[in-house]
C-alpha positions in Angstrom: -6.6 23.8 31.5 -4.9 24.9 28.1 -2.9 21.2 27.8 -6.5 19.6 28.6 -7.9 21.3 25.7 -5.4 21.1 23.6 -5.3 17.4 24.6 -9.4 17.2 23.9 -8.9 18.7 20.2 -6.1 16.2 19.4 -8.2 12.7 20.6 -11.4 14.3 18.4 -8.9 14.8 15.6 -7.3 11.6 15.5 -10.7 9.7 16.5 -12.5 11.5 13.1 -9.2 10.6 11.0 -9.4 6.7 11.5 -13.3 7.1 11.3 -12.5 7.6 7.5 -10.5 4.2 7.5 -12.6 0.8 7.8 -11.6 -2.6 8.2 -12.8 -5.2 5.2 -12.8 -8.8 5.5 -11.9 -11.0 2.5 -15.4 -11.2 1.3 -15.2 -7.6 1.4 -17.6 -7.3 4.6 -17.2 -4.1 6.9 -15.8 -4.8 10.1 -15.3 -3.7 13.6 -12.2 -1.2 14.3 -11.4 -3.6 16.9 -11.1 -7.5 14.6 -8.2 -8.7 14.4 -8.1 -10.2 10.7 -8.8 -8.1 7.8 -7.8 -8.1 4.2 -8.5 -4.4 3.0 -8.7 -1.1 4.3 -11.5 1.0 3.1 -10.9 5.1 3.0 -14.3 6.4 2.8 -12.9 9.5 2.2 -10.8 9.3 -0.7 -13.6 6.0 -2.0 -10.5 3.0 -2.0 -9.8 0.2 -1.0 -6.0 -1.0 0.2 -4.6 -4.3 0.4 -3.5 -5.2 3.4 0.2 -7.5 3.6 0.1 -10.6 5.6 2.9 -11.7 7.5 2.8 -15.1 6.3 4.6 -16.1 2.9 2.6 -16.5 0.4 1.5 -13.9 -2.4 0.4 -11.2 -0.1 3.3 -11.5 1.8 5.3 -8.0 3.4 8.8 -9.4 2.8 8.0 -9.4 -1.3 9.6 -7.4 -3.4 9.1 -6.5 -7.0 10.1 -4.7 -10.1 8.2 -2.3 -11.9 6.5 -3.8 -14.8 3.6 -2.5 -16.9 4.1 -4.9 -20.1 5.7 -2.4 -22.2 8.2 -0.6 -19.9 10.3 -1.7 -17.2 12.0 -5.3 -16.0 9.8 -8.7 -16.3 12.4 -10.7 -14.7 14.6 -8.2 -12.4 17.7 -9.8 -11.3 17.2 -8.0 -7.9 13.6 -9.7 -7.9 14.7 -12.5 -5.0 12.1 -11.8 -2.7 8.9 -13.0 -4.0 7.2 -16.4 -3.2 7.2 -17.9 -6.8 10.7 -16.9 -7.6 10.1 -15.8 -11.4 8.4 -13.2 -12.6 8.3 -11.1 -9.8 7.0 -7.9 -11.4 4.1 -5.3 -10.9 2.0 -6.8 -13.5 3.0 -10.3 -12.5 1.4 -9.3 -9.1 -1.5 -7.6 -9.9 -2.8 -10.1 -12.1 -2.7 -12.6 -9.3 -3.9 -10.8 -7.2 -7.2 -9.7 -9.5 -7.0 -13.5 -10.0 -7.4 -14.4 -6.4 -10.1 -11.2 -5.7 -8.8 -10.3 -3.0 -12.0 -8.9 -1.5 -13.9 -10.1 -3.9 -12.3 -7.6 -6.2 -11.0 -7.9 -9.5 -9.9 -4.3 -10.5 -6.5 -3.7 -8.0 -3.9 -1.2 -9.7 -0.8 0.4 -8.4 -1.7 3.6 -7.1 -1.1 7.2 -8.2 1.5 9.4 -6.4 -1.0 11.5 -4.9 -3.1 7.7 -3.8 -0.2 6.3 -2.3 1.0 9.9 -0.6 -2.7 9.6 1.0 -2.2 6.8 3.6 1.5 8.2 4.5 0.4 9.4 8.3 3.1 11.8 9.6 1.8 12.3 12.7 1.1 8.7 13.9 2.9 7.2 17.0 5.2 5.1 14.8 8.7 5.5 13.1 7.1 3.7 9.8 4.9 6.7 8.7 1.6 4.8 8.0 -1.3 3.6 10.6 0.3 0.2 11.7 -3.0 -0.6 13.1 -4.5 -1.1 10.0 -1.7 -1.5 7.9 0.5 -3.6 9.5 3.6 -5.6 8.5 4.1 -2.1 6.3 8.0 -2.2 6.0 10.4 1.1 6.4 11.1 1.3 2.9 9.4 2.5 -0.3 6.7 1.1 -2.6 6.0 1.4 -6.1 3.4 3.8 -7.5 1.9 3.4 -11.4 3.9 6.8 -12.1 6.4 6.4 -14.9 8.9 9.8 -14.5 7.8 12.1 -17.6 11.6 12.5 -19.0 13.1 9.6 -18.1 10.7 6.5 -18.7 12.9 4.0 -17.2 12.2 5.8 -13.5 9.1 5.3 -11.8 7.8 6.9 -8.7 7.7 5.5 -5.3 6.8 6.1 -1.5 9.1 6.1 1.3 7.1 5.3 4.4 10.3 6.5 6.6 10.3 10.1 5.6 7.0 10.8 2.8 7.4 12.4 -0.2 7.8 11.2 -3.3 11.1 9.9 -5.5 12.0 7.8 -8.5 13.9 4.5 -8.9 15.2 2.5 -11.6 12.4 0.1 -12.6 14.6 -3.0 -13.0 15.7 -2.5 -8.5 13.0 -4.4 -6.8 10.8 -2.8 -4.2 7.5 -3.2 -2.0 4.1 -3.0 -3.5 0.8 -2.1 -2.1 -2.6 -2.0 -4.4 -5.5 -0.3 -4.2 -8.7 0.0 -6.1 -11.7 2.2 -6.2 -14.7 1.7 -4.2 -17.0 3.5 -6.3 
């Protein structure tokens, strides 16, 4: 009797967690739980959006990695930047402004998120070793990606997510590493 409750409480728990998570087509339609392509993730309860990687190449693709660029600190051209599409370039702001320039979504506003954003989608208790909801994040990698978070005393180190353990820790801005953006819905 105790492990059926106990069992009960957990299904209504995970059930009302995903509820806050909602699947967005590429013309930013709401979606069933259950379609198989989607583009974003909407969190109605923190109000963002997240881009979803595809597992195609191309610009969206899971297997690209970048540096951390903002246009006045960081690396523009990283030589550990092999593993993006276009070759050059292969920077945060590089990828951000292509992908404002392709609207994913129809949107024009994605960003790097925060610490705290990023730390928001890490899910510690899913079924997975990759600490995220591959259902609607998939092609996430067991690695880190970049947040907009410069370190305060040393401005060449910017924070970053590890979906293998959570938490939070900084890296040189010129190593390349995953990326995934997010606006806000509001």
């Amino acid at each position: 009797m105790k492990n059926a409750l106990l069992l009960s409480l957990f299904m209504s728990i995970s059930l009302s967690i995903n509820a806050d998570f909602l699947k967005m087509s590429n013309d930013a339609e709401i979606l069933e739980l259950e379609s198989s392509e989607w583009s974003c993730v909407l969190d109605n309860k923190s109000s963002l959006v997240w881009e979803v990687k595809s597992e195609s190449e191309g610009i969206q693709y899971a297997l690209n990695t970048y540096t951390w660029f903002d246009g006045v600190s960081g690396r523009e051209n990283g030589i550990y930047s092999k593993n993006c599409y276009w070759g050059k370039n292969c920077n945060t702001q590089t990828y951000i402004e292509d992908i404002n320039k392709a609207e994913l979504c129809t949107y024009s506003d994605w960003r790097l998120p925060t610490r705290d954003e990023l730390k928001s989608i890490v899910d510690y208790y899913g079924d997975s070793d990759i600490l995220i909801d591959s259902l609607l994040f998939p092609n996430t990698q067991m690695d880190t990606y970049w947040t907009s978070m410069s370190a305060k005393d040393n401005p060449s180190l910017a924070y970053e997510i590890p979906f293998f353990f959570g938490g939070s820790i900084v890296r040189d801005k010129t190593i390349d590493t995953f990326v995934r953006l997010v606006r806000s819905a509001d």
